[in-house]
C-alpha positions in Angstrom: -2.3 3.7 -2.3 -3.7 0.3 -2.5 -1.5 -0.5 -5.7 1.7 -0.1 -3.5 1.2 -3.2 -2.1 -0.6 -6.0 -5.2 0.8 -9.1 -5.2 -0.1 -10.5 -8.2 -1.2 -14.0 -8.6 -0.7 -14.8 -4.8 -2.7 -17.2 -4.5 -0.9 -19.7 -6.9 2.8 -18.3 -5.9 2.4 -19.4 -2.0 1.4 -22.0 -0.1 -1.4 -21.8 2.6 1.1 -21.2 5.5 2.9 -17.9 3.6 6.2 -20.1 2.3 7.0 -19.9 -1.5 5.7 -22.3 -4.1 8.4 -24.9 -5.2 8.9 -23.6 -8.4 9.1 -19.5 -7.8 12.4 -17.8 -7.3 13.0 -16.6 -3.8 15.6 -13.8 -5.2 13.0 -12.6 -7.4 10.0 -12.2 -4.9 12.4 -10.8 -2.2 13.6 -8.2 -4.4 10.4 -7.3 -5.8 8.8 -7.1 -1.9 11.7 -4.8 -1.4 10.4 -2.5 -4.0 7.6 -2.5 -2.6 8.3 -1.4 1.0 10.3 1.0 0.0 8.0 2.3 -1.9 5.5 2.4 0.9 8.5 4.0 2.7 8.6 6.9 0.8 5.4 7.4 0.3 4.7 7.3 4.3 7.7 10.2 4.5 6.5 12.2 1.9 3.1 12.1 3.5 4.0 13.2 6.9 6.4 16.0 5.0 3.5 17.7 3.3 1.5 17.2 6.7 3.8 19.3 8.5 3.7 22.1 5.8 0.1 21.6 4.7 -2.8 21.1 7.6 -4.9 18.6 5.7 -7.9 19.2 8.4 -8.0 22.6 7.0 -7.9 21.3 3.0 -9.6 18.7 3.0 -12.8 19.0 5.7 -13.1 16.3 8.3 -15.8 13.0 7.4 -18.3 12.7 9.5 -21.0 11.7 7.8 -22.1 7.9 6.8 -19.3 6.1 4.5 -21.3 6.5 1.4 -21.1 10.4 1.7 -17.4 9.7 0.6 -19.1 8.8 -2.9 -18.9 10.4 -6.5 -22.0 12.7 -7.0 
């Protein structure tokens, strides 16, 4: 999930208080942060679809152990 939402190079496309570097295209970052929600959109919908045909308490067991028990053997 975390790839949904990479904004590449951040860092050097906005200034410290969220605005838009001089020199980037406003068109181009708004279009590509609309790809990205709706991305997250349907991927949120499609979750809670399978959830209500597939209990994932029942698939996947509850964690309730320390974090690193969430680890590759």
């Amino acid at each position: 999930m975390k790839i949904l939402v990479f904004l590449p190079k951040a860092q050097d496309v906005f200034n410290e208080d969220g605005s838009l570097q001089t020199d980037e295209d406003q068109i181009t970052w708004f279009d590509y942060f609309s790809r990205t929600f709706n991305r997250l959109i349907w991927w949120g919908e499609a979750t809670k679809e399978h959830r209500s045909l597939v209990d994932p308490h029942n698939m996947i067991k509850d964690f309730k152990a320390t974090p690193s028990g969430r680890n590759a053997p």
